[in-house]
C-alpha positions in Angstrom: 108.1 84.0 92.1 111.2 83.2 93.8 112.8 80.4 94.1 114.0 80.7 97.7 112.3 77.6 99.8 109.3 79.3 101.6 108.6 79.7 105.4 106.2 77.2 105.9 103.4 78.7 109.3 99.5 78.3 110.0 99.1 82.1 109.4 100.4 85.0 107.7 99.3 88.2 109.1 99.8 91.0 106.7 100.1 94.4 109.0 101.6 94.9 112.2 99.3 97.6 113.6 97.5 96.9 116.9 94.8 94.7 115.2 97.3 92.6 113.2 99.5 92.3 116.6 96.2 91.0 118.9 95.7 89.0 115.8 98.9 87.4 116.5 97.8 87.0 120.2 94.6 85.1 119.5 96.2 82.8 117.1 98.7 81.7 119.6 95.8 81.1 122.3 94.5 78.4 119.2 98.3 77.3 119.1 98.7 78.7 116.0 101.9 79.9 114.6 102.0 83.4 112.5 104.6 85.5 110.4 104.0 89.0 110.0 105.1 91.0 107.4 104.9 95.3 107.6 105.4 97.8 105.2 107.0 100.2 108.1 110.2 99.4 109.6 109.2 98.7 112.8 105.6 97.1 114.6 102.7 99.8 115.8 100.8 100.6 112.1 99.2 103.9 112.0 99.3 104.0 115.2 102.6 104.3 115.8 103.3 106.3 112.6 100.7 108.8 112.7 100.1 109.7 116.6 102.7 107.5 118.3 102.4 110.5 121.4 98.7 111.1 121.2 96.6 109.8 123.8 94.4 107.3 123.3 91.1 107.0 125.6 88.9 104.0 124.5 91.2 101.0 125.2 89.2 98.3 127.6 90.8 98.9 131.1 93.1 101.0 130.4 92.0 104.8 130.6 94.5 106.2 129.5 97.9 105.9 126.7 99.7 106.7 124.0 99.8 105.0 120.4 103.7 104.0 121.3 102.2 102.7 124.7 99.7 100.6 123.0 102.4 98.9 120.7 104.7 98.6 123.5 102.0 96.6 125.6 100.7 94.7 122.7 104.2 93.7 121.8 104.7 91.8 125.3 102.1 90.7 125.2 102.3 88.7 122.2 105.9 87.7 123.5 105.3 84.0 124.2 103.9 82.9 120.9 107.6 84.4 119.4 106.4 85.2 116.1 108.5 86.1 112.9 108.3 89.5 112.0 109.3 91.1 108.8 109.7 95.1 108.3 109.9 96.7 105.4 108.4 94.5 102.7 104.8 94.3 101.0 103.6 91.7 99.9 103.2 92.0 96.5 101.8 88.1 94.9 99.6 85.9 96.8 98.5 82.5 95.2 95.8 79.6 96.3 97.6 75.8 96.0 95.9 72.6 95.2 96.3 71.9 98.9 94.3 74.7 100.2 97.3 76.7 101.7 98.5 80.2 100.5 102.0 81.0 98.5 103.0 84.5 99.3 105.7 86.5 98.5 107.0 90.0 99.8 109.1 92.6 97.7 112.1 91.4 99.4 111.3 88.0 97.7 110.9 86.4 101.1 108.3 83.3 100.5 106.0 82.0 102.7 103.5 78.6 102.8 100.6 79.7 105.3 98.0 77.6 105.9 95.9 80.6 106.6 96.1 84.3 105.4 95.2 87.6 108.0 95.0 91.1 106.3 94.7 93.0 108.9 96.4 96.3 106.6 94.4 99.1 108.0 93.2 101.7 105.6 96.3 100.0 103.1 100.2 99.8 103.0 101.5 103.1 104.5 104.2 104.5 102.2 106.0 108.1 102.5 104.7 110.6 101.2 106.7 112.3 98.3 107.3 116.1 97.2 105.2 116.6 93.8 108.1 118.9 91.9 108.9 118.4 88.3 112.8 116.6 87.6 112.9 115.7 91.2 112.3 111.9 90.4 115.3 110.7 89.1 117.2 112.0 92.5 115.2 109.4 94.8 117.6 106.9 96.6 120.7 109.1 95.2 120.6 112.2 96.9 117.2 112.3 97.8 116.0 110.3 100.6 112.2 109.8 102.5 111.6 109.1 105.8 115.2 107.4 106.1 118.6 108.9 106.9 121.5 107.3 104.9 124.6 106.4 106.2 126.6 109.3 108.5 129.8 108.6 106.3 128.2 108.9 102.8 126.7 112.6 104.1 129.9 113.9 105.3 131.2 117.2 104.7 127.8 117.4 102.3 125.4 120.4 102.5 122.2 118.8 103.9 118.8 119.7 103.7 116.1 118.4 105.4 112.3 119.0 105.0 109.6 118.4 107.3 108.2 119.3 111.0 107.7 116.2 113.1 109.7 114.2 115.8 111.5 112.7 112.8 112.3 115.4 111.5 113.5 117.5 114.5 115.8 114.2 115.4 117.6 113.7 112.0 118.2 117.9 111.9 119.1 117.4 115.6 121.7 114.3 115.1 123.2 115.4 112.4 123.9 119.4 112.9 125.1 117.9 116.5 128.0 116.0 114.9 128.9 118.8 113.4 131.5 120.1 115.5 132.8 117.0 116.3 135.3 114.6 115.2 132.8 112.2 113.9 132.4 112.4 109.7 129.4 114.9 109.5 128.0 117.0 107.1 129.0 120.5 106.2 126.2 122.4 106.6 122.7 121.6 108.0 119.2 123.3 107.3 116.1 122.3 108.2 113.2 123.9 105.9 109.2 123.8 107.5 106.5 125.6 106.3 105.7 127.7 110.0 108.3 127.8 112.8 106.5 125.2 115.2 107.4 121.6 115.4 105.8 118.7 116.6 108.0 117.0 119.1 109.1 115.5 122.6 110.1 119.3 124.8 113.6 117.3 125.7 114.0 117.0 121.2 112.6 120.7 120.5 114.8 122.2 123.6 117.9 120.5 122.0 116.3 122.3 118.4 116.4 125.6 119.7 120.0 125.4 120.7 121.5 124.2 118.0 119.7 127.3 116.4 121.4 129.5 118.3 124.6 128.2 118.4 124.5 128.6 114.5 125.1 124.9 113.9 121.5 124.1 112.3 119.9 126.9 110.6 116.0 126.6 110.0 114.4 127.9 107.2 111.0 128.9 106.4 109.0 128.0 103.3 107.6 126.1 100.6 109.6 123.6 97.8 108.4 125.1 94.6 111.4 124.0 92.0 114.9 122.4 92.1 118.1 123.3 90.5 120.3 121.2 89.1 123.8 121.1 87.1 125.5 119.0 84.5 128.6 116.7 85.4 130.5 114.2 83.7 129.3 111.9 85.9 125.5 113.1 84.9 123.0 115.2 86.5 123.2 116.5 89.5 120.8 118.3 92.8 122.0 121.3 93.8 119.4 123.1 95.0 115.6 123.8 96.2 113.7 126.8 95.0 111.9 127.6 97.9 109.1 130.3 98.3 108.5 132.2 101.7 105.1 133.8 103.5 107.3 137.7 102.6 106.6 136.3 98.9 110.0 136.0 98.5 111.5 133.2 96.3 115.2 132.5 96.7 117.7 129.0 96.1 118.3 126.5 99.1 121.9 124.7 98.2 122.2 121.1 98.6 124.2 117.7 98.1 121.4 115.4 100.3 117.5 116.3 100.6 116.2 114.1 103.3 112.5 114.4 103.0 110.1 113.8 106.3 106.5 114.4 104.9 104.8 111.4 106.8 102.7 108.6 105.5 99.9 107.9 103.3 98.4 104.6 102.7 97.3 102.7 99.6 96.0 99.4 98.8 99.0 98.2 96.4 98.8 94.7 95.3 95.6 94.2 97.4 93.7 95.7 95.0 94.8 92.8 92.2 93.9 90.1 94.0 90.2 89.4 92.8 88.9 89.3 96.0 85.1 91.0 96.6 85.6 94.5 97.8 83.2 97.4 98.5 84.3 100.9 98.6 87.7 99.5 98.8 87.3 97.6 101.7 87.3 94.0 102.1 83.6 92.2 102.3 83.9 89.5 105.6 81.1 87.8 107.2 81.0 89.1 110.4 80.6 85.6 112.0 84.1 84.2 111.2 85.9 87.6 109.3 86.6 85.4 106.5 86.4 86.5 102.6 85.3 84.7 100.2 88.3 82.5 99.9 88.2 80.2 102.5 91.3 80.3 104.5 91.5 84.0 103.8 90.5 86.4 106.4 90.3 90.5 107.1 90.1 92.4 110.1 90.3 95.8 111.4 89.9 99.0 108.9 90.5 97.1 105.8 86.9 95.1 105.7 83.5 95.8 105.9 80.4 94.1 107.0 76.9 95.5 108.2 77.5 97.4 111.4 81.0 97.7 111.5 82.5 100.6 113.0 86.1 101.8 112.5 87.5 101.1 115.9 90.7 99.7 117.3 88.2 97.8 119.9 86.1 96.3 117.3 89.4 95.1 115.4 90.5 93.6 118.5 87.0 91.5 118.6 87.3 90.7 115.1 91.3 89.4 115.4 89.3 86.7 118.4 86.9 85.8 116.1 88.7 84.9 112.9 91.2 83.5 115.1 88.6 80.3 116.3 87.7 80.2 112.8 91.1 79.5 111.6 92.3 77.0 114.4 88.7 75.3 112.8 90.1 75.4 109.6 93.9 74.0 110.2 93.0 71.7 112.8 89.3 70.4 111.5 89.6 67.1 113.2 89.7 69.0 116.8 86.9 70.7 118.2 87.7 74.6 119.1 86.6 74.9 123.0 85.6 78.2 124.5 88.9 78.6 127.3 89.4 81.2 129.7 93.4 82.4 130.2 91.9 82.4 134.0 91.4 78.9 134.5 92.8 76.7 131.5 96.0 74.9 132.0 96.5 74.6 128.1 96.5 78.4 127.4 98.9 79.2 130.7 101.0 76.9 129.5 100.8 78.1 125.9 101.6 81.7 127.7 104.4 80.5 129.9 102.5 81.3 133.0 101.4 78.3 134.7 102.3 78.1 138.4 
């Protein structure tokens, strides 16, 4: 482990979807204070990285909204209790002390000393999804890049090509075949390569798409990666290209100098998997009283555990997040009993949110 000094919190939620973000919510009702620590670069889970635009119908009181809505609301509404949040990190070792409490530490080597533990991971750690051709591998972080667009200046006067169909997608073609013809450094040449010609984004993004096509500053082309190309410097190997075959059954040579990969998300258990803790069909056995594992101090909630009668539902995670939350202000604070108090009328919990008259 590291040997940087830990943060020291009563909870460590591990997963920032909706669940892990009411979790949050719930633990500051006990006054409990929580880090958080996501794979993704920014809060919202799967739901913000699978269908952040889709509408979603079976939130409590609200009819209607979007996955990007839901995080949005969930994120003010966590507000007062100010947790720490930190993106783009898994944890990847998680030890018991003698004192009860949990050592964690992430794969940015950020520690923390939690008195209690919330996996609340989903279906795993979502991590892009990668193109399955042979030599591509050593390229990764060099010139070829998922999910993420590197620095404007290091792509300049480049010949960049970028793969995929969704919103993020659409925007990094977008931004960078717009700088193009300015004065800005920007790449040379600009091509965005999709399997059909129909994208998956906001009309405003698409609209500025189909412009930039016919202004001849972004070409798009049609196809499937089937092989790379590649040449010998002094300097070593080199990408220069991506055999690409078309529906005409056609196979011709894309050039490149950057390959910026969008192919989404897929998520895996990672570490979790090592941890020893009971699992059944990959999912994390709780008792559905409390939501805790087997190791006290330990709890899961939302897609990643399982107990008799559970059902796969943002609403149920949210019920689950309330539940392990009294169980874990038990825990920390044993000598205080956990009363049942309503936001409506309890001066302690208004004042806890900041909104007491």
């Amino acid at each position: 482990m590291s040997t940087a000094l830990p943060i020291e919190t009563d909870a460590l939620v591990i997963g920032a979807g909706p669940v892990g973000l009411f979790q949050v919510f719930q633990l500051g009702l006990q006054g409990l204070r929580a880090q958080v620590v996501d794979t993704l670069p920014e809060a919202g889970g799967q739901c913000l990285a699978l269908y952040p635009d889709k509408p979603i119908y079976d939130i409590p009181g609200i009819p209607r909204c979007t996955g990007r809505e839901l995080v949005a609301q969930l994120l003010t509404q966590l507000a007062p209790f100010a947790p720490g949040f930190h993106f783009g990190q898994e944890i990847c070792q998680l030890q018991k002390q003698a004192d009860g409490r949990w050592l964690a530490e992430t794969t940015a080597s950020r520690r923390f000393l939690a008195r209690t533990v919330f996996i609340a991971a989903g279906v795993g750690a979502f991590v892009p999804r990668t193109l399955r051709i042979d030599g591509l591998a050593p390229f990764e972080g060099r010139q070829v890049h998922y999910n993420a667009m590197p620095d404007a200046g290091l792509l300049a006067g480049q010949k960049v090509l970028i793969m995929g169909g969704d919103a993020s997608a659409v925007q990094a073609a977008v931004t960078l075949a717009s700088a193009v013809q300015t004065s800005e450094p920007a790449p040379r040449q600009v091509t965005l390569l999709h399997r059909k010609d129909a994208f998956e984004a906001e009309p405003n993004l698409l609209h500025q798409l189909q412009q930039l096509r016919q202004s001849g500053q972004l070409r798009v082309q049609l196809g499937q990666p089937i092989g790379i190309q590649t040449h010998a410097t002094p300097q070593g190997e080199r990408l220069t290209g991506l055999q690409v075959a078309t529906d005409e059954d056609t196979e011709h040579t894309l050039p490149l100098d950057s390959l910026l990969a969008y192919l989404g998300l897929s998520p895996r258990l990672g570490p979790l998997a090592h941890w020893g803790l009971a699992m059944e069909r990959k999912l994390l056995s709780v008792d559905p009283a409390t939501f805790s594992t087997a190791e006290p101090g330990l709890f899961a909630v939302g897609d990643i555990n399982h107990y008799p009668g559970k059902r796969k539902l943002i609403l149920c995670g949210f019920h689950e997040a309330t539940l392990a939350a009294f169980a874990a202000a038990a825990l920390v604070h044993p000598e205080q009993p956990v009363r049942l108090q309503y936001t409506t009328t309890s001066t302690l919990l208004q004042q806890r949110l900041g909104v007491t008259p």
